[in-house]
C-alpha positions as CSV (number, residue, x, y, z in Angstrom):
1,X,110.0,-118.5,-98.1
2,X,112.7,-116.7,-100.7
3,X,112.6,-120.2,-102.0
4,X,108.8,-120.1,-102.8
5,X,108.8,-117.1,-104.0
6,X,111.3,-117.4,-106.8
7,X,109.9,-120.8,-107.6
8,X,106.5,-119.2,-108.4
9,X,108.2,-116.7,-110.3
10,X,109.8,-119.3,-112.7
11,X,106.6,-121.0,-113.1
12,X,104.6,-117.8,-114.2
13,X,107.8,-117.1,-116.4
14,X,107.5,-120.2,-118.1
15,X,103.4,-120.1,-118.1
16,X,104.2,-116.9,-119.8
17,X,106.8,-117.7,-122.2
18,X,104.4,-120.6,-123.5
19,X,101.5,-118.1,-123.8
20,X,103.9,-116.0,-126.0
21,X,105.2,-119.1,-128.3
22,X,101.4,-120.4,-128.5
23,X,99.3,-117.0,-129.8
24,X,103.1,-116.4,-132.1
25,X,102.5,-120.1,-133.6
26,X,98.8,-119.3,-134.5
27,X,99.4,-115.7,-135.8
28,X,102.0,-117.6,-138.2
29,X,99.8,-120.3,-139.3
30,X,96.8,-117.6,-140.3
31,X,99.0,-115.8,-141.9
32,X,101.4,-119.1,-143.1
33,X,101.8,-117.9,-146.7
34,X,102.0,-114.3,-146.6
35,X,105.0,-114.8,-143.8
36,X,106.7,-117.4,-145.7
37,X,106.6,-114.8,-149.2
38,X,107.8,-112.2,-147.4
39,X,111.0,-114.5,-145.5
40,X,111.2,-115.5,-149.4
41,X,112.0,-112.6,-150.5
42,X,114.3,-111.3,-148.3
43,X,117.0,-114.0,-148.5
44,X,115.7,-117.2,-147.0
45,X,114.5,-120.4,-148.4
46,X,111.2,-121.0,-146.8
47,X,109.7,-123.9,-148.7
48,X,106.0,-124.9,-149.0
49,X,105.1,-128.7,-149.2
50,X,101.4,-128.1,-149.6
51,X,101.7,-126.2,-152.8
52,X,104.2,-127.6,-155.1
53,X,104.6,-126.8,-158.6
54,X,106.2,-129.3,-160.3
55,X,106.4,-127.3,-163.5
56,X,108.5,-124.7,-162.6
57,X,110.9,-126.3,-160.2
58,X,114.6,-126.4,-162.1
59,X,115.5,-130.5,-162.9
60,X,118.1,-131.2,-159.9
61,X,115.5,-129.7,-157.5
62,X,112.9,-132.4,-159.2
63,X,115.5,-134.6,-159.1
64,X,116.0,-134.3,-154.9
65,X,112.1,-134.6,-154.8
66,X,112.0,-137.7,-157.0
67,X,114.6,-139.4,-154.2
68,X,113.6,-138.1,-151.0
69,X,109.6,-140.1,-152.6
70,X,111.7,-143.1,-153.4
71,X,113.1,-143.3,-150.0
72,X,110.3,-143.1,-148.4
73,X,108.7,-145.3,-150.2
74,X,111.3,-148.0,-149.3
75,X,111.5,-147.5,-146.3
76,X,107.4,-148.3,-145.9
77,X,107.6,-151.0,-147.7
78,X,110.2,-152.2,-145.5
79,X,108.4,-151.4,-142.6
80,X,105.5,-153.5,-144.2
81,X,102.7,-150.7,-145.4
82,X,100.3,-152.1,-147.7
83,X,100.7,-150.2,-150.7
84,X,96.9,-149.7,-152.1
85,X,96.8,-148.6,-156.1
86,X,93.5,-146.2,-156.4
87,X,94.0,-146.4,-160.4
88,X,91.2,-148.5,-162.2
């Protein structure tokens, strides 16, 4: 019976703990860029992909982004993704 018991209590601890991480993961993608200014300016390196300005990025940072494009665009092409030009 003890064993029951403390094996429903892990389950609701765990029901719960996923509840927690869940409504915490949606608060932060509402607020996605207000949380990520504010880690910003307090010290850490929180880095948007969806809005990059290419224009005010220093050149070794433009540099790593040139690379990490040029890596992944071997390794599709090795992989065998059709590479489809959408220029006239």
């Amino acid at each position: 019976m003890n064993f029951l018991n403390q094996r429903t209590e892990l389950i609701k601890g765990v029901a719960i703990g996923v509840g927690v991480c869940v409504v915490g993961y949606v608060a932060y993608k509402k607020n996605e860029d207000a949380v990520n200014s504010f880690l910003n300016n307090h010290g850490f390196n929180i880095e948007s992909g969806n809005n990059t300005d290419f224009y005010s990025m220093s050149l070794e940072k433009l540099m790593e982004t040139k690379e990490t494009i040029e890596d992944i665009i071997a390794e599709k092409d090795l992989n065998g993704v059709t590479i489809v030009s959408t220029e006239a």
